[in-house]
TORKOLLO-406610 format. One line per 8 residues: for each residue x, y, z of N, C-alpha, C, CB. Coordinates in pm, whole numbers, plus 50000, padded with zeros to 5 digits. Glycine has a CB too. Layout:
BEGIN
X:Y:Z:X:Y:Z:X:Y:Z:X:Y:Z ~ ...
//
This chain:
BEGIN
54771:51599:54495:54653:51595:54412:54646:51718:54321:54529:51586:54498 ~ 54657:51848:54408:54650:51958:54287:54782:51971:54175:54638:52112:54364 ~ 54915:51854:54206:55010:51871:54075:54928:51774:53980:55191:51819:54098 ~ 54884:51678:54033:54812:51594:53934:54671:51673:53850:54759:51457:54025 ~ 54662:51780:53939:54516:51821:53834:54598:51915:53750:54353:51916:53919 ~ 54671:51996:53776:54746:52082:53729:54823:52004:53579:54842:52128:53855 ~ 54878:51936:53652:54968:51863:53497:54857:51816:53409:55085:51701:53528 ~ 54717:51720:53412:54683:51657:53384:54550:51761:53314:54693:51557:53475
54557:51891:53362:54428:51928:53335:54400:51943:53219:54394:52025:53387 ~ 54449:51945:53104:54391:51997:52971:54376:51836:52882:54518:52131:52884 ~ 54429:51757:52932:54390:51593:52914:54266:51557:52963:54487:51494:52987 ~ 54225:51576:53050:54071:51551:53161:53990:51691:53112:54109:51557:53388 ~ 54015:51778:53078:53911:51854:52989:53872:51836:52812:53961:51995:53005 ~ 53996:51808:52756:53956:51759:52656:53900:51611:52612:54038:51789:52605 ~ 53956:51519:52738:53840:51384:52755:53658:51458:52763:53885:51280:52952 ~ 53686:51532:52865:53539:51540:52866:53463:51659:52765:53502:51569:53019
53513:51747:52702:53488:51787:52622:53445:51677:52499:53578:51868:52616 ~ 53559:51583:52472:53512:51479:52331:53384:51376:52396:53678:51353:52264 ~ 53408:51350:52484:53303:51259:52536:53161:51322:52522:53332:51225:52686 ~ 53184:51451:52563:53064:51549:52530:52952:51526:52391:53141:51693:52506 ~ 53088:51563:52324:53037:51584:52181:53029:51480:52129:53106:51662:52097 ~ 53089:51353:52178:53054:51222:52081:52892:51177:52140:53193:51068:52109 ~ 52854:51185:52274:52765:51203:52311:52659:51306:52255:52800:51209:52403 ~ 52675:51463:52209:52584:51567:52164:52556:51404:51977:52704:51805:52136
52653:51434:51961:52634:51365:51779:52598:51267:51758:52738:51343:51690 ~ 52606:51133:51880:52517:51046:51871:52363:51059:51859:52542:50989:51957 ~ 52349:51163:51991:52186:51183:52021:52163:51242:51822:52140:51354:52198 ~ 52232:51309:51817:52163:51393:51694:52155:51263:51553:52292:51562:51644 ~ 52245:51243:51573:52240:51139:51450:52174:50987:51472:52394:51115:51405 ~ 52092:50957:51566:51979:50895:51619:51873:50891:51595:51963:50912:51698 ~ 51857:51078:51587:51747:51145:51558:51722:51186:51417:51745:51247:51635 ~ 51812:51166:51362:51837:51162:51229:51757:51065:51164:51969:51141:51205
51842:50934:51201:51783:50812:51144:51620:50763:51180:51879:50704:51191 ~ 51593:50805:51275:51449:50806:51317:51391:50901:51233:51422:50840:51465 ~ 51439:51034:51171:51357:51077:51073:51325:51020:50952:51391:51171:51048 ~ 51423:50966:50889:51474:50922:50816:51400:50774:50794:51599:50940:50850 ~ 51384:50695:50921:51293:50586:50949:51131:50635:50864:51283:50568:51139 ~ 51123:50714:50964:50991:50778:50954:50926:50813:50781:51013:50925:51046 ~ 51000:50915:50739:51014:50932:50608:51019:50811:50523:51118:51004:50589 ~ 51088:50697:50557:51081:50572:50476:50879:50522:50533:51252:50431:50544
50879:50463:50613:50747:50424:50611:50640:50544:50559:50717:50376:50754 ~ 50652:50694:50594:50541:50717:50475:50494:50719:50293:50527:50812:50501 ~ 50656:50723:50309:50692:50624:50140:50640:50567:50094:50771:50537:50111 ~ 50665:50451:50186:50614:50310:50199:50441:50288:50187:50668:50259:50351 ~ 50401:50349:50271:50246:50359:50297:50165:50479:50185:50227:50412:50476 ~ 50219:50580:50118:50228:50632:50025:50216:50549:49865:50333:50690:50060 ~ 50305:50464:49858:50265:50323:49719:50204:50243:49773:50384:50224:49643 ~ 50158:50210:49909:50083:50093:49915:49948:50138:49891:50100:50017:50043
49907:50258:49935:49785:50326:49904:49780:50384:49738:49773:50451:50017 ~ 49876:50403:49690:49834:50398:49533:49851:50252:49457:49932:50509:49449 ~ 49923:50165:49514:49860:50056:49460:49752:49975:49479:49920:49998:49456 ~ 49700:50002:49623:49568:49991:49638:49451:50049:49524:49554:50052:49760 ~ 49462:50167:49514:49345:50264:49451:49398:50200:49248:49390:50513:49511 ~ 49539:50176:49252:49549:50100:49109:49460:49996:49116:49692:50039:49069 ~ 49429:49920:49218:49403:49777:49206:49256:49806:49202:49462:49669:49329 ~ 49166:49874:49303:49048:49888:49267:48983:49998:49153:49003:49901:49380
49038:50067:49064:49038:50093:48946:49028:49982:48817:49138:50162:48947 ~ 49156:49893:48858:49163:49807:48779:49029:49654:48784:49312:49780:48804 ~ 49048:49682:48914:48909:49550:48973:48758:49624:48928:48902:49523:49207 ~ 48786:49760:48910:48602:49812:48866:48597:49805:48723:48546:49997:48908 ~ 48700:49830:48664:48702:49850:48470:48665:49674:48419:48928:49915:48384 ~ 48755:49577:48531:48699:49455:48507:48575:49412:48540:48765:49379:48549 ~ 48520:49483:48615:48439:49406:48727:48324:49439:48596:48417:49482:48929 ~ 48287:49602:48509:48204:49621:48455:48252:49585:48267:48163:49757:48515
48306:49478:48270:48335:49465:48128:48280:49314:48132:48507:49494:48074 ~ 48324:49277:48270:48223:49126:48289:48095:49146:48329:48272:49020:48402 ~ 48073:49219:48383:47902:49236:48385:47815:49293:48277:47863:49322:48494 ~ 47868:49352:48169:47823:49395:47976:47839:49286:47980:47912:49496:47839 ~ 47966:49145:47982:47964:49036:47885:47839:48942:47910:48100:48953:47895 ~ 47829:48920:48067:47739:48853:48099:47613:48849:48079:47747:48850:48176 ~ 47599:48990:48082:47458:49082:48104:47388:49014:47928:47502:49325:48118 ~ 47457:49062:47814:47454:49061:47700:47454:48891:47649:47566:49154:47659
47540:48787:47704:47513:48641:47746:47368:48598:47810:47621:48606:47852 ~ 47316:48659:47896:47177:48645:47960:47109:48713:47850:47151:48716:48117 ~ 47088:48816:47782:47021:48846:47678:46996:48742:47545:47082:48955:47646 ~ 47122:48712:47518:47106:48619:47466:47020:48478:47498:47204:48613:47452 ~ 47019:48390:47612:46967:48316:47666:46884:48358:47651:46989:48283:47753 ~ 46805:48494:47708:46672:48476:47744:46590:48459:47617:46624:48591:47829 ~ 46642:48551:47465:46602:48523:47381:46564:48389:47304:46654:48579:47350 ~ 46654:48319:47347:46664:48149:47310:46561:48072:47383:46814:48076:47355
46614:48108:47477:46458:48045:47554:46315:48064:47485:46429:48126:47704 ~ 46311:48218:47530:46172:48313:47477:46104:48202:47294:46265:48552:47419 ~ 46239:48207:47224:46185:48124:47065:46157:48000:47131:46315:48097:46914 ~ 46251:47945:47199:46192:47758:47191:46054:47746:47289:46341:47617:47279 ~ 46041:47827:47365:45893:47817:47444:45773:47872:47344:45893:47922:47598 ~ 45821:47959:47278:45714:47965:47177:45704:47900:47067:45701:48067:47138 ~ 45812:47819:47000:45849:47701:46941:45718:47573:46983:46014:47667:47003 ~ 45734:47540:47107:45700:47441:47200:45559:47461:47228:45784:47445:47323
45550:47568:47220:45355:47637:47254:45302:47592:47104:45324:47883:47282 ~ 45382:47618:46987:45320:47638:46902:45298:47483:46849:45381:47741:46823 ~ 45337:47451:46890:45411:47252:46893:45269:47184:46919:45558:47190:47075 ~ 45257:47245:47052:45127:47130:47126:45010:47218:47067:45114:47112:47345 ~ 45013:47364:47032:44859:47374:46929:44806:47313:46829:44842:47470:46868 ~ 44931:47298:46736:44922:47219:46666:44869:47056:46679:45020:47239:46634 ~ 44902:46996:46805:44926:46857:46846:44842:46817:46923:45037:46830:46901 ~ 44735:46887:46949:44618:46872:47035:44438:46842:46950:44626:47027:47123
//
């Protein structure tokens, strides 16, 4: 047994030496990609939150260009109304 460790020894140390280190560089480069993961989803969540805040920017500039149009549409109406009811008042004074 000890010619076999003897002959064999710098073969069975440098196995376990590489085994070592393919083992140390996996763990590390694991940990890598998990940063790397990581860093991608706050990216990610980074444009989804500015395209959020685009979208409700863009949903308020609309939201208040339709409420002037409308607003200014009901003005109108009410005015139309306001003449033909006094149109209509002035109708049956006459007609009575």
């Amino acid at each position: 047994m000890n010619d076999f460790l003897r002959e064999y020894l710098p073969q069975i140390l440098t196995l376990g030496a590489g085994a070592g280190a393919w083992g140390y560089e996996r763990n590390k480069r694991n940990q890598e990609i998990k940063k790397a993961e990581t860093s991608n989803h706050k990216d990610i969540m980074e444009l989804y939150q500015a395209a959020l805040d685009d979208l409700k920017t863009r949903y308020d500039a609309n939201l208040k260009e339709l409420e002037a149009k409308y607003d200014l549409k009901f003005k109108e109406m009410e005015a139309r109304y306001n003449r033909l009811k006094k149109a209509f008042e002035d109708y049956k004074k006459k007609h009575q």
